[in-house]
C-alpha positions in Angstrom: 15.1 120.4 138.1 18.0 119.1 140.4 18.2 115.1 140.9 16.8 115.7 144.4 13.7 117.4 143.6 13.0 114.8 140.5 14.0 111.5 143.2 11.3 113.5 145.3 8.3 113.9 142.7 9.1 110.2 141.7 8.3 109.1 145.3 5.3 111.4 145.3 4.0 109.3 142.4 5.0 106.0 143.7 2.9 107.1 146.9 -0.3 108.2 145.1 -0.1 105.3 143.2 0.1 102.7 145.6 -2.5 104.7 147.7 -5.0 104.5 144.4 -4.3 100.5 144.4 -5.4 100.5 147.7 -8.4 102.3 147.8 -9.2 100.2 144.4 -8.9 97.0 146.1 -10.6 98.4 148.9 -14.0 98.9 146.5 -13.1 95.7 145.3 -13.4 94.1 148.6 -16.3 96.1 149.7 -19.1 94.2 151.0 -20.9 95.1 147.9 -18.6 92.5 146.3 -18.9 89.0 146.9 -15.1 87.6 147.4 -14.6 84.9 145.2 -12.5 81.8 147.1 -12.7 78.3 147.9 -15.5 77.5 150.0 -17.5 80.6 149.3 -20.7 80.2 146.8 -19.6 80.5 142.9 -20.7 84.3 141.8 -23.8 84.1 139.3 -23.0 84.4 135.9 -25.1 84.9 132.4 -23.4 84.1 128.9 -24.4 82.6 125.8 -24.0 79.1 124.7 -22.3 79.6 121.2 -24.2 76.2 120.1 -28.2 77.3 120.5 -27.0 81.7 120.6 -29.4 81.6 124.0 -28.4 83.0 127.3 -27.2 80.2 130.0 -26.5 81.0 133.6 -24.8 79.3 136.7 -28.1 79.2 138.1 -29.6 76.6 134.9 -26.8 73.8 136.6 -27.6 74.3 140.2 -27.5 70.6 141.7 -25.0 69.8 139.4 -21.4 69.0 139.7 -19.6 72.4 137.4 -15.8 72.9 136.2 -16.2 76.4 134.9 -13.4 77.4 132.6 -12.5 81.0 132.1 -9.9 80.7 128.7 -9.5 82.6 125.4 -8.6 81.3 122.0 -5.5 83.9 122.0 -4.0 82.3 125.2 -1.6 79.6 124.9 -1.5 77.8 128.1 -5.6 77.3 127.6 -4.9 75.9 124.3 -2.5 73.2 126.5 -4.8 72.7 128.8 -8.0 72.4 126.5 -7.0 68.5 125.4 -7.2 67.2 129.3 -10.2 68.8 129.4 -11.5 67.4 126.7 -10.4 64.2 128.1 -11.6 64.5 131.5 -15.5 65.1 129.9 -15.2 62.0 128.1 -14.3 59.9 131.1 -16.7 61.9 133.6 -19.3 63.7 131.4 -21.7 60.8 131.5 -21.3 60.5 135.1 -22.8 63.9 136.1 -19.6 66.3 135.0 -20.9 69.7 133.4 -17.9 71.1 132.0 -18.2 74.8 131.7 -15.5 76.4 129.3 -16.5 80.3 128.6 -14.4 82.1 126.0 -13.9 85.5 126.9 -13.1 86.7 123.5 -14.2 90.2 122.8 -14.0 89.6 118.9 -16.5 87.2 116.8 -18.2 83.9 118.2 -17.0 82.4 115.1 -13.5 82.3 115.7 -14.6 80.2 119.1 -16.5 78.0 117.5 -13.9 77.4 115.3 -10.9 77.4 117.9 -13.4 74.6 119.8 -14.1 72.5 116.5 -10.2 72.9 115.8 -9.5 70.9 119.3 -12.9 68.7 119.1 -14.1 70.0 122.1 -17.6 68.5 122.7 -18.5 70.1 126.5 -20.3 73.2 126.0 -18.5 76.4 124.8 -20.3 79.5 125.9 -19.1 83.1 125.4 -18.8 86.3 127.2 -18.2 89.1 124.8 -18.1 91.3 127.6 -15.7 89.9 129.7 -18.1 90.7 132.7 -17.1 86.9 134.1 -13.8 87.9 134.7 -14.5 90.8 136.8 -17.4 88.9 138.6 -14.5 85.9 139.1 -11.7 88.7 140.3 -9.7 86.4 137.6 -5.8 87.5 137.5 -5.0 86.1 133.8 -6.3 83.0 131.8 -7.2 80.4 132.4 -8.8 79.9 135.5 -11.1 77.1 136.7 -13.6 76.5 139.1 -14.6 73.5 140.3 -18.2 73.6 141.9 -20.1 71.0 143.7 -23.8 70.3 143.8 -24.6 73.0 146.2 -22.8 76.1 144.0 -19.9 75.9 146.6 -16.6 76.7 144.6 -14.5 73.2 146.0 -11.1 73.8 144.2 -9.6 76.7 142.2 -7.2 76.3 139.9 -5.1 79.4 138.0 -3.1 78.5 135.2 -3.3 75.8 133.3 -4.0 71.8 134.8 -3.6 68.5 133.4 -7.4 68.2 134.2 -7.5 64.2 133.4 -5.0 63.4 135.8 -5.8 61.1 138.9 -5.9 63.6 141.6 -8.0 66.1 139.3 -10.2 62.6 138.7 -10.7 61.2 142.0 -11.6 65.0 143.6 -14.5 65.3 140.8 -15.5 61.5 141.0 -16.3 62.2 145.2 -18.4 65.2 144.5 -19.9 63.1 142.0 -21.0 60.4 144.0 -22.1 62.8 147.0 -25.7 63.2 147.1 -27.2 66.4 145.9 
């Protein structure tokens, strides 16, 4: 095959695959598909609450202020992040602050649990074996957070880790907080 022809079936392929991403993101977009962004209603969810083993959907903390936490024990940056969380729940949690951190771990519960009691987290570690969330979320990596106010409107979207205790994180969650539901 002469360098031509081979430049010329290596265009072919770069065409058909960008014309399969498209198309892709087009089903992905559909109007079947609710489009996850800020200011659009946070997608239901169902996952299980590694502490009682029971289902617990978005739906259970409707009228409540949510940081939902998409992470995985493997990925570093969540690990970094985990400790401000940790930190923001202790300042906020008795305010109102449901802190939402759902492991998408296809492998044992255990190894959450123990990755959570490693850190001390005390907010409520939930796990979706599946990793149905992420598709639901149209995540692009881990983590990423979703702040939603009382209403189940996603207010602030976050990807890649956050120092989640700092004062601009803390004054944003302190005025949904004090909103009326």
């Amino acid at each position: 095959m002469s360098r031509s022809s081979r430049n010329q079936w290596i265009a072919v392929g770069i065409i058909v695959l960008l014309l399969g991403a498209a198309l892709g993101a087009g089903v992905l977009l559909s109007d079947d598909i609710m489009r996850v962004e800020v200011g659009g209603e946070a997608p239901a969810f169902t996952v299980v609450d590694l502490a009682t083993n029971k289902p617990v959907s978005l739906a259970d903390y409707r009228g409540r202020v949510v940081l939902l936490n998409l992470w995985a024990t493997w990925c570093a940056p969540c690990r970094i992040e985990m400790p401000s969380m940790q930190r923001l729940y202790e300042r906020l949690g008795d305010d109102g602050l449901n802190i939402l951190a759902v492991s998408v771990d296809a492998g044992d519960p255990q190894i959450v649990r123990e990755f959570a009691d490693e850190l001390g987290l005390t907010f409520p570690i939930l796990h979706d074996q599946t990793q149905e969330i992420e598709t639901t979320y149209q995540t692009t990596g881990l983590p990423e957070t979703f702040l939603i106010d009382r209403q189940g409107v996603i207010v602030y979207w976050a990807i890649g880790p956050e120092e989640w205790d700092n004062p601009a994180h803390v004054a944003r969650i302190q005025r949904l907080l004090d909103a009326e539901g």
